[in-house]
N, CA and C atoms as a LAMMPS dump frame, in Angstrom:
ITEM: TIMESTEP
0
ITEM: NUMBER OF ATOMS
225
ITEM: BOX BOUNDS ff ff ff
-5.0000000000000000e+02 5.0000000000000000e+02
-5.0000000000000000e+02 5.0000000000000000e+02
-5.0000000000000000e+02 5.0000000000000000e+02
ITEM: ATOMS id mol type element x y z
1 1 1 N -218.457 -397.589 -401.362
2 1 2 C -218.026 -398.326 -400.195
3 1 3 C -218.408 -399.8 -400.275
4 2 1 N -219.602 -399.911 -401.058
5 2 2 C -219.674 -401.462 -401.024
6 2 3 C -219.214 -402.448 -402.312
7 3 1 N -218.221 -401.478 -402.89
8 3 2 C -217.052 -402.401 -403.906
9 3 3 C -216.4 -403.183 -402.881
10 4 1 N -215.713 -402.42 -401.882
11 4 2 C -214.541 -403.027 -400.825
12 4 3 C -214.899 -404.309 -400.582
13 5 1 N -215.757 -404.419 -399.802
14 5 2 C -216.159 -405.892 -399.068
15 5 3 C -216.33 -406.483 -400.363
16 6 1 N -217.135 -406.154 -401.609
17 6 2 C -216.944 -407.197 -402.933
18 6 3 C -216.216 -407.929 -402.825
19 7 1 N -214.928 -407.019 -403.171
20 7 2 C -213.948 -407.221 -403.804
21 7 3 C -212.821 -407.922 -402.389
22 8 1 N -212.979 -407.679 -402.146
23 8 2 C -212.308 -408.943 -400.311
24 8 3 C -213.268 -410.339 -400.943
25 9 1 N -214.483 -410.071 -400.603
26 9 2 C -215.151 -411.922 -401.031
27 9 3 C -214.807 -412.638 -402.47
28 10 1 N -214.721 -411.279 -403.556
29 10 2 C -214.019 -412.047 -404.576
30 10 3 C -212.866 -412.746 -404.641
31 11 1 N -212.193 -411.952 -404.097
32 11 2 C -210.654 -412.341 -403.941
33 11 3 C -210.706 -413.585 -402.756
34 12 1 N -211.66 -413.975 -401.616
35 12 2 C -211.134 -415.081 -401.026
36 12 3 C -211.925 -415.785 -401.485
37 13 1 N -212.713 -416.051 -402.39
38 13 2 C -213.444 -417.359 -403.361
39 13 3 C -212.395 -417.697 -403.884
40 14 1 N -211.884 -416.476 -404.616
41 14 2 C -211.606 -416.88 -405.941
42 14 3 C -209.661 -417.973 -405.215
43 15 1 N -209.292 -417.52 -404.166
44 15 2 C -208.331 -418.195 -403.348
45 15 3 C -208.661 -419.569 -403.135
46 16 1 N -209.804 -419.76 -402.419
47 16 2 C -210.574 -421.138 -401.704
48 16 3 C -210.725 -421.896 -403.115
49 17 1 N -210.81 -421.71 -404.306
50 17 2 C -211.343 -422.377 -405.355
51 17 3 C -210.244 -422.596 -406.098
52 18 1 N -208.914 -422.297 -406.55
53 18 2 C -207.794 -422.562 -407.085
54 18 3 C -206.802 -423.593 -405.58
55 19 1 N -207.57 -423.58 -404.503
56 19 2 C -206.63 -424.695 -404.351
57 19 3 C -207.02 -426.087 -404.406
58 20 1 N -206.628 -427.252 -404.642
59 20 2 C -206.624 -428.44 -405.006
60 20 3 C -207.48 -429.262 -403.93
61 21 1 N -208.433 -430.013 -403.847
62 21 2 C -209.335 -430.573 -402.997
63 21 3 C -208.231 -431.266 -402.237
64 22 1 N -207.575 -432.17 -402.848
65 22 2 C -206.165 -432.68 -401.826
66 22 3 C -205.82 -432.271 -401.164
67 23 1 N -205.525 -430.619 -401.405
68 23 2 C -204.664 -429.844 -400.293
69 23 3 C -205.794 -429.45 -399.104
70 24 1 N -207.051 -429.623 -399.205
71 24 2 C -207.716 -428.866 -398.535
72 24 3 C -208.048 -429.631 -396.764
73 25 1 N -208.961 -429.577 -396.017
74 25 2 C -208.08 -430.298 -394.569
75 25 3 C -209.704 -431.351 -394.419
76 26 1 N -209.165 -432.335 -394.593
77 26 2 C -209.981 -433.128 -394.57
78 26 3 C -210.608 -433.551 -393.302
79 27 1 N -212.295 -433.499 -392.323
80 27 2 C -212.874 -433.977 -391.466
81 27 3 C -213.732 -435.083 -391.929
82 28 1 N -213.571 -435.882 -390.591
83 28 2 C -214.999 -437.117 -391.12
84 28 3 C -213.975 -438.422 -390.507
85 29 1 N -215.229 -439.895 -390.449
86 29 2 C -214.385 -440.787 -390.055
87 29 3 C -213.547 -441.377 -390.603
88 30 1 N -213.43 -441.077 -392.15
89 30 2 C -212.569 -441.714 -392.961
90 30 3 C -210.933 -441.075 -393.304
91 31 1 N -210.87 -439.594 -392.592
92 31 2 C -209.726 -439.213 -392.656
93 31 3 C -208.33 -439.538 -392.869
94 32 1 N -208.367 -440.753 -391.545
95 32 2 C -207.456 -441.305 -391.325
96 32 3 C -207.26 -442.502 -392.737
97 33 1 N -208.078 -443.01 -393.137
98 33 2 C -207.664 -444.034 -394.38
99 33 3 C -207.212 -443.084 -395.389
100 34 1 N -208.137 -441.809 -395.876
101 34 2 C -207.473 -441.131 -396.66
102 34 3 C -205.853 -440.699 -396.389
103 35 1 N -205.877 -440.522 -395.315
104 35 2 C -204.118 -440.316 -395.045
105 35 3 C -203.298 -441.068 -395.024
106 36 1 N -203.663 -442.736 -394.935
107 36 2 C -202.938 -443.78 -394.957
108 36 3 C -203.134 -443.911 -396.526
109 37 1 N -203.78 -443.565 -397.422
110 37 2 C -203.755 -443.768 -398.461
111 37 3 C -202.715 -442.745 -399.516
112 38 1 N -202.852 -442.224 -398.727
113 38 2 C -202.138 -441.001 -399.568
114 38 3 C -200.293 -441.431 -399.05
115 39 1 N -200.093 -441.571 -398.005
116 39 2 C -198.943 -442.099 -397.57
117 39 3 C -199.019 -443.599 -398.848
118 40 1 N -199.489 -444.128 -398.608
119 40 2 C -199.055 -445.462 -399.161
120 40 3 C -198.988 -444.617 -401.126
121 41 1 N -199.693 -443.477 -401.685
122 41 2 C -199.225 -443.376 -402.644
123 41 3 C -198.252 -442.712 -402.787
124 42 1 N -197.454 -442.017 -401.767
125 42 2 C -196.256 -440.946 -402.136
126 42 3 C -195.696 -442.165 -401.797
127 43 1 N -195.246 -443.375 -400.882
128 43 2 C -194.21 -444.048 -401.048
129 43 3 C -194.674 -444.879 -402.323
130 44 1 N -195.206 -445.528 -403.207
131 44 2 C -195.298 -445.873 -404.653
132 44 3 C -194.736 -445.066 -405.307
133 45 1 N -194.865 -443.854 -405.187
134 45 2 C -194.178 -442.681 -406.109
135 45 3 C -192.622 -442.853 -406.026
136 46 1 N -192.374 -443.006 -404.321
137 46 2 C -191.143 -442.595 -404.114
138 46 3 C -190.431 -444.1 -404.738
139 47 1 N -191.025 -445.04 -404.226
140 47 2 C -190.208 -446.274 -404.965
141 47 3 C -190.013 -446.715 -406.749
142 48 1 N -191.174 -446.132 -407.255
143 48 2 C -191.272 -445.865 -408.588
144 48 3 C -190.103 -444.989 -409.077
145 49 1 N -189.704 -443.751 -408.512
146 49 2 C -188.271 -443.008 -408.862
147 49 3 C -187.194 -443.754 -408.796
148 50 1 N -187.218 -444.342 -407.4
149 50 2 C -185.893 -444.93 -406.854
150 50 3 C -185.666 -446.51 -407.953
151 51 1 N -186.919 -447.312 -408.451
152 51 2 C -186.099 -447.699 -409.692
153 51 3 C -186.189 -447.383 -410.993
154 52 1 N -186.312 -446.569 -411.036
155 52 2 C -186.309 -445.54 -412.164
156 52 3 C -184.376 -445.206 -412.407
157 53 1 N -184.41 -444.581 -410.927
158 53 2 C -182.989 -443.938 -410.837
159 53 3 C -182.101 -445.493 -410.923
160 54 1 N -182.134 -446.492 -409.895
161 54 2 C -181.446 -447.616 -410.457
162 54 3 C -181.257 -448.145 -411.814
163 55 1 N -182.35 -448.061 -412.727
164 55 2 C -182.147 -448.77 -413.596
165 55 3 C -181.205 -447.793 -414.749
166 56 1 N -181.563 -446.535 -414.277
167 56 2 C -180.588 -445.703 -415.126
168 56 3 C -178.944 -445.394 -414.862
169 57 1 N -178.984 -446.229 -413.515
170 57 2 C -177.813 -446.314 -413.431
171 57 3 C -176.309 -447.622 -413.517
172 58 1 N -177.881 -448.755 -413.717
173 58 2 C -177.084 -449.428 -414.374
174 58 3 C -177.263 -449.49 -415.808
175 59 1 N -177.667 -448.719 -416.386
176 59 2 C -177.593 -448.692 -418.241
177 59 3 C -176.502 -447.66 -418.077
178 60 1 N -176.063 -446.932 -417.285
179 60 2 C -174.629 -445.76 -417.427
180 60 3 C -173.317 -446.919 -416.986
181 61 1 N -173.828 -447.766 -416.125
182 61 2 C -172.39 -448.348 -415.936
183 61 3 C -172.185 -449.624 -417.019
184 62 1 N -173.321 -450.179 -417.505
185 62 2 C -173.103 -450.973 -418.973
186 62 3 C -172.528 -450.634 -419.565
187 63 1 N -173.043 -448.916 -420.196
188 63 2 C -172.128 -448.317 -421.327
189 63 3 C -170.901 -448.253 -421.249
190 64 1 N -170.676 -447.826 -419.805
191 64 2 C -168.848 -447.355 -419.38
192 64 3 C -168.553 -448.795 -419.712
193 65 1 N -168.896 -449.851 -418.907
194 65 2 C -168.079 -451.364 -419.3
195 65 3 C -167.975 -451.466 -421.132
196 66 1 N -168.759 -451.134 -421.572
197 66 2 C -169.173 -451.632 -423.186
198 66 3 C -167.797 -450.729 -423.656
199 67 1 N -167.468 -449.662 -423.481
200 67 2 C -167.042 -448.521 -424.209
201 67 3 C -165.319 -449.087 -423.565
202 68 1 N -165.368 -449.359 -422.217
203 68 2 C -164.13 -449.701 -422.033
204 68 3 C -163.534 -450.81 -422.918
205 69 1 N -164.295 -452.259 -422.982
206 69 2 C -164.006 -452.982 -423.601
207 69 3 C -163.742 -452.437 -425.228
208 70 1 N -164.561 -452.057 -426.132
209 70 2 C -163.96 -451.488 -427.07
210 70 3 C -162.765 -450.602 -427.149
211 71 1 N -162.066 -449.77 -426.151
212 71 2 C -161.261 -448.897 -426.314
213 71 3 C -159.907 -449.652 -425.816
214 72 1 N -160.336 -451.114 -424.96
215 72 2 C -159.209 -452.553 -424.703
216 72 3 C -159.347 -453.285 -426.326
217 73 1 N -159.83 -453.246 -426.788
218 73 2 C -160.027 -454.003 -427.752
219 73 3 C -159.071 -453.741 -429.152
220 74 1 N -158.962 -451.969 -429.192
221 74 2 C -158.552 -451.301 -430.622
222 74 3 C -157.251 -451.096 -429.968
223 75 1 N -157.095 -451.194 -428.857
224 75 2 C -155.249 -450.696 -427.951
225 75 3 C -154.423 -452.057 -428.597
């Protein structure tokens, strides 16, 4: 009988310890900066994609211009 309860505390350590200190719920007076911080890094992230995605989309419309001009060129 006293595997059971073990094996319940193993299993919610072993839960509490695979998740990520980030994810976990932060108290204290600094909370709030940590959350403004973390906001200010998912939008870096998010603007980091967004020219990421621009710049790959103007190297796709270069090519199309480049490829057109050659295929005006051999007509």
């Amino acid at each position: 009988m006293k595997r059971i309860p073990a094996f319940v505390l193993l299993v919610a350590l072993s839960f509490a310890w695979s998740m990520p200190v980030k994810a976990q719920i932060f108290r204290g007076p600094d909370s709030a900066r940590r959350a403004q911080k973390a906001a200010k890094k998912q939008q870096k992230a998010l603007n980091k994609a967004a020219k990421k995605q621009r710049k790959e989309s103007n190297k796709y419309e270069k090519a199309q211009r480049k490829a057109a001009k050659r295929v005006q060129r051999r007509a």
